[in-house]
C-alpha positions in Angstrom: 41.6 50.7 202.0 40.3 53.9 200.3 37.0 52.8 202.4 38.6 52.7 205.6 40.3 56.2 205.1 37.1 57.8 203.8 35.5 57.0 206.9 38.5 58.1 209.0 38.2 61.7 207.8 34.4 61.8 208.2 35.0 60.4 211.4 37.5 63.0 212.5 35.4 65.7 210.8 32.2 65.0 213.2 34.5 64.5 216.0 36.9 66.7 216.5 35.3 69.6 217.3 34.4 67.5 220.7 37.6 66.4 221.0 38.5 70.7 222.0 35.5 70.1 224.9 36.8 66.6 226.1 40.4 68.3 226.1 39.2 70.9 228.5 36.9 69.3 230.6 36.9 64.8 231.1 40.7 65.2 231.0 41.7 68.7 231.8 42.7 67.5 235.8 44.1 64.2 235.0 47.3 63.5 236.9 50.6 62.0 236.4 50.7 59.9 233.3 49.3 55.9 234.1 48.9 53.4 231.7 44.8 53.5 232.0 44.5 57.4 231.6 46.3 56.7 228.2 44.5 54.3 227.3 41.2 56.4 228.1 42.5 59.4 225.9 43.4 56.9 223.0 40.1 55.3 222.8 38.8 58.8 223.0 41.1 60.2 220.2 42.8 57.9 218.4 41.0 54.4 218.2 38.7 55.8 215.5 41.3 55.0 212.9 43.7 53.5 214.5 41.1 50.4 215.8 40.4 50.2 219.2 43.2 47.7 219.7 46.2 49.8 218.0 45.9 47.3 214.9 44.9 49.9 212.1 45.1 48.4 208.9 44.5 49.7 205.2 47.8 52.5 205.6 46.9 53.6 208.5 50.0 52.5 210.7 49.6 49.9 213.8 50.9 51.6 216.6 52.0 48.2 218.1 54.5 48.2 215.1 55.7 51.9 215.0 59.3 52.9 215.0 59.2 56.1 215.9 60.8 57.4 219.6 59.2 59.3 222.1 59.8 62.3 220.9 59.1 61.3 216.9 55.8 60.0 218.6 55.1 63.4 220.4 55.7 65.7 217.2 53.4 63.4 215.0 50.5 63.7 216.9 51.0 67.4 217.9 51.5 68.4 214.2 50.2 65.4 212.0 51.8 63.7 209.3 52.3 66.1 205.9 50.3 64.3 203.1 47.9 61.6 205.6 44.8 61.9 207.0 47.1 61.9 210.2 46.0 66.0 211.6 47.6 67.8 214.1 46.2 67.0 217.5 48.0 70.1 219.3 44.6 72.1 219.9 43.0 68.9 221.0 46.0 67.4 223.0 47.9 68.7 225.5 51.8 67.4 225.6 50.9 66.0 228.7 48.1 63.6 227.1 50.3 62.8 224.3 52.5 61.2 226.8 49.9 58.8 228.5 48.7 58.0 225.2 52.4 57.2 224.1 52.9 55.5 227.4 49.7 53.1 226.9 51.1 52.5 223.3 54.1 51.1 224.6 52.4 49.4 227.2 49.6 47.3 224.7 52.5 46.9 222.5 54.8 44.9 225.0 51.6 43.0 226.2 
């Protein structure tokens, strides 16, 4: 477990920075929220620790399994989770992405 978070955080430390660049350009047109654009922007962003197939293991949560609402959903990855490697996305993330990402979620969780 402690393996899979340390390689989280170095993860995120090398990529985030790009994430800002992939925020403002790959993305910065996208459209209306679809299922595929979501996915797009979670492979991008989020499939680093949370596995390429939402099925994180070793604390960090499966997003197949999560409880939270929309809006819990929205707030978590805009301002991170207090005490996780889980960091605030809001520089990286645009409301708008969050939601396709939270709409592919529910998607690959009903699936």
């Amino acid at each position: 477990m402690k393996m899979k978070i340390a390689a989280c955080v170095r993860t995120l430390a090398i990529a985030l920075p790009g994430l800002f660049v992939l925020h403002h350009s790959a993305y910065a047109d996208a459209g209306e929220g679809t299922v595929e654009e979501g996915k797009n922007l979670y492979q991008a962003t989020c499939a680093m620790c949370h596995g390429t197939e939402l099925n994180a293991s070793g604390g960090i949560p499966d997003l197949r399994k999560t409880m939270l609402d929309d809006d819990a959903f929205q707030q978590v990855v805009r301002e991170g989770r207090s005490g996780t490697i889980m960091p605030p996305m809001k520089h990286a993330l645009s409301d708008e992405e969050i939601r396709k990402i939270r709409t592919y979620v529910r998607s690959a969780a009903k699936g």
